[in-house]
N, C-alpha and C positions, 0 to 999 in steps of 0.2 A: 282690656287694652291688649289688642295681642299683637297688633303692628313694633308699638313704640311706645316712649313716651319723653317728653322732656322736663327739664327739673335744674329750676334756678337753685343753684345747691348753695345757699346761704344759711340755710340753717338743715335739721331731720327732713327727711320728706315725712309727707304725711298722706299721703295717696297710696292707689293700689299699685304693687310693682310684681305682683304676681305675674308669670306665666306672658312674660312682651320680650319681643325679638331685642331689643335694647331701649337701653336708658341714655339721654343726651342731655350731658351736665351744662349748665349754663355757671361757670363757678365765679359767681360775683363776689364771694368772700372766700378766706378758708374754712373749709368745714368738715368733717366725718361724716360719715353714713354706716351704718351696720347692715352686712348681707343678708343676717334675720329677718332684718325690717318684709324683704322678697325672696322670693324663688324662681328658680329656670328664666334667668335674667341673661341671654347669649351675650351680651356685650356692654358695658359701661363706660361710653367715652366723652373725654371731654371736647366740645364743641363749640363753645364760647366761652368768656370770663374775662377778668384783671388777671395780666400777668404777674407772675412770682405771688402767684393766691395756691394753696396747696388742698388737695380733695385725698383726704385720711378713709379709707374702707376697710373694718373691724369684720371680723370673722366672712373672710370673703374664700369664695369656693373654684378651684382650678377649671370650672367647665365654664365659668364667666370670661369673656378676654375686655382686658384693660388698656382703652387707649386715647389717643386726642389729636383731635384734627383741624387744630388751630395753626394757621400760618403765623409767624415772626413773634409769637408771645411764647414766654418759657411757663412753663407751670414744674408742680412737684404732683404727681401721686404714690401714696405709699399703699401700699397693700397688707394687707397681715392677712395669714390666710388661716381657716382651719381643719383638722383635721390633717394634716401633712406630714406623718406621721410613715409612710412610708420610703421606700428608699428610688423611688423614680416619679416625684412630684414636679410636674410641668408648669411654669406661671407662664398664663399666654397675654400676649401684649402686641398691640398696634399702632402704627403710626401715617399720618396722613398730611403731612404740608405742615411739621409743627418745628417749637425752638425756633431759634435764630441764630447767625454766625457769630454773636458774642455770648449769649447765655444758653446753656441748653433745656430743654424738658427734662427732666429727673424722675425716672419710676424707679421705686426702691419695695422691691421685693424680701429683703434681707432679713427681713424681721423671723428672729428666732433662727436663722440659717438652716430651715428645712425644707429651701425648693433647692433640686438637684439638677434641674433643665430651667432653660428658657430659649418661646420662640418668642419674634418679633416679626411680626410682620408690615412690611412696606408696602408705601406709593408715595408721590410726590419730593420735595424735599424737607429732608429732616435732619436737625441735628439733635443729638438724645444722646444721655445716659442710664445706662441702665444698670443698678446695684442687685446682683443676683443673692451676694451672698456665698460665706464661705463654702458653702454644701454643693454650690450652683458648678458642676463640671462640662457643661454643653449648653453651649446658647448657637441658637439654629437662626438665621435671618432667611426672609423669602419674601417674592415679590420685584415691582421695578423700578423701588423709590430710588434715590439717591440720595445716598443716607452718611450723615457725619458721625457715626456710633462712638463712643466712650465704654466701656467695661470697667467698672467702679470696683466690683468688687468679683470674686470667683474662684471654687476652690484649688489647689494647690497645682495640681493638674488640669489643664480645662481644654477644652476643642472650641472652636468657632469655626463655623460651617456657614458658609454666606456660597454656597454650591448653589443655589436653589433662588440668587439675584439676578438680574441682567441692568442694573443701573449699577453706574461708581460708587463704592463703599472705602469712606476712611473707616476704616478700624482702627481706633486708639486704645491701645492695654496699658497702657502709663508703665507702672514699672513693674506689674503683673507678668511679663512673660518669664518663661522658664526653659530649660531644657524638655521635658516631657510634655510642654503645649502642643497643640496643633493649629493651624490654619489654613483655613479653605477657602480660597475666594471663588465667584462666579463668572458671569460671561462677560461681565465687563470692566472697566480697570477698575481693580482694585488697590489699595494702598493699608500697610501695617504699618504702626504709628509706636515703637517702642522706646523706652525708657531705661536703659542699660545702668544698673545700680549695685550690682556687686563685682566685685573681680573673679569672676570662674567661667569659667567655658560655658558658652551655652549653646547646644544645639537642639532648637526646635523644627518642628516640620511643619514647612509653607509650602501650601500650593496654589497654584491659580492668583497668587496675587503678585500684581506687574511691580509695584514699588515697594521696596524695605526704609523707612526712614526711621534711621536707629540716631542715638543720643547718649553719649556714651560721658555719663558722670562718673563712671567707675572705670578702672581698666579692663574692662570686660574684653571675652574675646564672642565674637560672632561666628559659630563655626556654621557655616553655608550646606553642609553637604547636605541635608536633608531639604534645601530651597528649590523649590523646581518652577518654571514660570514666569521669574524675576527676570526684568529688561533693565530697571535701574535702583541704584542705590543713593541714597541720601544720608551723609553722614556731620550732626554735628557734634564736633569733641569741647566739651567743657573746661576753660582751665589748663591745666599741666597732666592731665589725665591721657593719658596713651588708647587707642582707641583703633581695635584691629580685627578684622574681617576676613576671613579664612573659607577658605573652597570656594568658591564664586562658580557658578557656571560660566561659561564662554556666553550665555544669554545676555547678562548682564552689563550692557557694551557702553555706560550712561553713570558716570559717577560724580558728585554733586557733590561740593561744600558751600552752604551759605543759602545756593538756591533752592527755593520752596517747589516743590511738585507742580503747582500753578504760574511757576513763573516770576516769585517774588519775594521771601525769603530777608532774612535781618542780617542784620551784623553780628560778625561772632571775630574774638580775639581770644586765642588758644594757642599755647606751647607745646603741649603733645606731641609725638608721632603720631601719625598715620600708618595704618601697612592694609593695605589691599591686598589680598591672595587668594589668585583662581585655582581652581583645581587642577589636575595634570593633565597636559594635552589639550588647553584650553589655547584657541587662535581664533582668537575675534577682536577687530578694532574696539578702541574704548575710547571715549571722550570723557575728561575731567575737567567738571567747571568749579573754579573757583568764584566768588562772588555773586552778589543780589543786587536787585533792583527795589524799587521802592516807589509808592505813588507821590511821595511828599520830602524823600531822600537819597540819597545814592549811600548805604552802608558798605561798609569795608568789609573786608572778610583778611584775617591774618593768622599763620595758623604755622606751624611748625613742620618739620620734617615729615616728608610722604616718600612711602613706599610701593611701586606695583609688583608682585612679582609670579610669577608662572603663569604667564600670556602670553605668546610669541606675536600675539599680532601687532599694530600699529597703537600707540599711546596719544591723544590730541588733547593736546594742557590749554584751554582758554580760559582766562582772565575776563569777566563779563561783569556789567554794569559800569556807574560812569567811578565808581571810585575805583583809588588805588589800594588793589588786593597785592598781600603779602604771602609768599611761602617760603618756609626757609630753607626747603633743597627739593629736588625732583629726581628719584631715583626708580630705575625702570629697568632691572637687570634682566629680564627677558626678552623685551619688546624689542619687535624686528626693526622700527624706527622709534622716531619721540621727535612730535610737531609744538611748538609752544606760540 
């Protein structure tokens, strides 16, 4: 077989899998496979099955790429790989029209925490998780999917390089980001998806991606100066939790409470401050929306004291969707105006 081959993977194969450009999983149950079973196998993806059914591959080897190219079904595949014993093991992964916008694809790599890379390659849309694994410090995206990524897991320091995209990439790092991260986005809008969970400064480096939508459970501070790129910011505050954002480029002209990137966005009720702060010599208009809309609500958005401060340009405070949004002061010590 040296084209292919395909394989209802309900139970062991039992055929030859030697030496064929790929294997196309039909995964009508969960099941394992062992990479012993074949050799010089370029690709293993799944291609049909029951969704939330999981394809388990035991002793599987870094030159294989692992992936699925099922639209709107979630699947899990785990990998455990062998031999990874080195200190720059790459797990390579694809994706093609899979997940859906309420559960995702799940590849979990993690096993044994001894891959220190991962690519992913795109087309179509996708939304996916992918557990690299503590060891895991660089995951590389490429291609023109449009793609809903999650980062499950990675180690302490990590880079994300989506340079090498031209479709929309959420990048979600839940509460993974750090001071010493990086991010890269590509040519087209991008968006970082973070999770703000300790009280200390954090300044990572973003580039190339247009949206920040940070979530501030902790009083974290977001120090901006290393953001280059960024046209808006999305900010929800939790709670009584203070929630503040420092250096801003004059880029950044587009500041959000409530509303979602898309246009639609929950209700949120918070006592916090706010304080927004651009960096110095920043003069660029900014518009601050408060509130969201809804397909089935109008949610409120109410929210404590807000601050702008080192922007000389123009401040535009709109109140948006049908409900009534609360702020408890509007304070703008730099702005040449202030439109409400």
């Amino acid at each position: 077989m040296a084209d292919g081959a395909n394989l209802a993977a309900s139970n062991n194969p039992l055929v030859d899998l030697n030496d064929i450009a790929s294997v196309n999983v039909n995964l009508v149950s969960s099941t394992a496979i062992d990479e012993t079973e074949y050799t010089n196998v370029a690709a293993v993806n799944i291609t049909n099955g029951v969704a939330g059914t999981t394809l388990t591959v035991n002793n599987a080897t870094l030159s294989t790429v692992y992936g699925a190219t099922v639209a709107g079904r979630n699947y899990i595949e785990t990998v455990s790989y062998a031999g990874t014993t080195g200190s720059a093991d790459v797990a390579a992964l694809s994706v093609a029209n899979t997940g859906n916008s309420t559960t995702d694809t799940i590849f979990n790599v993690a096993t044994g925490n001894t891959i220190e890379a991962v690519t992913l390659a795109t087309s179509g849309t996708n939304y996916v998780t992918v557990n690299g694994g503590t060891a895991a410090a660089k995951y590389t995206l490429s291609g023109n999917g449009t793609n809903d990524l999650t980062v499950g897991s990675a180690a302490s320091t990590m880079t994300i390089d989506a340079s090498a995209t031209t479709g929309t990439n959420i990048i979600n790092v839940g509460t993974l980001l750090s001071t010493t991260d990086s991010v890269i986005g590509g040519s087209g809008f991008d968006l970082l998806e973070a999770n703000l969970t300790s009280a200390v400064q954090m300044i990572p480096t973003v580039t190339g991606v247009e949206e920040l939508e940070l979530t501030f459970t902790a009083a974290a501070i977001f120090n901006a100066s290393k953001v280059t790129g960024a046209t808006d910011l999305e900010i929800t505050p939790v709670g009584a939790v203070n929630a503040t954002v420092t250096n801003l480029n004059q880029s950044v002209d587009h500041v959000y409470v409530g509303e979602h990137w898309n246009g639609t966005g929950a209700a949120i009720t918070a006592t916090g401050a706010i304080a927004v702060g651009y960096a110095s010599g920043s003069n660029s208009d900014v518009t601050f929306d408060v509130g969201a809309t809804a397909t089935n609500s109008n949610p409120a958005v109410s929210i404590g004291n807000v601050t702008f401060t080192g922007n000389a340009g123009a401040l535009h405070v709109h109140s948006i969707g049908d409900a009534a949004n609360t702020v408890g002061s509007i304070t703008a010590n730099t702005a040449s105006e202030l439109h409400v």
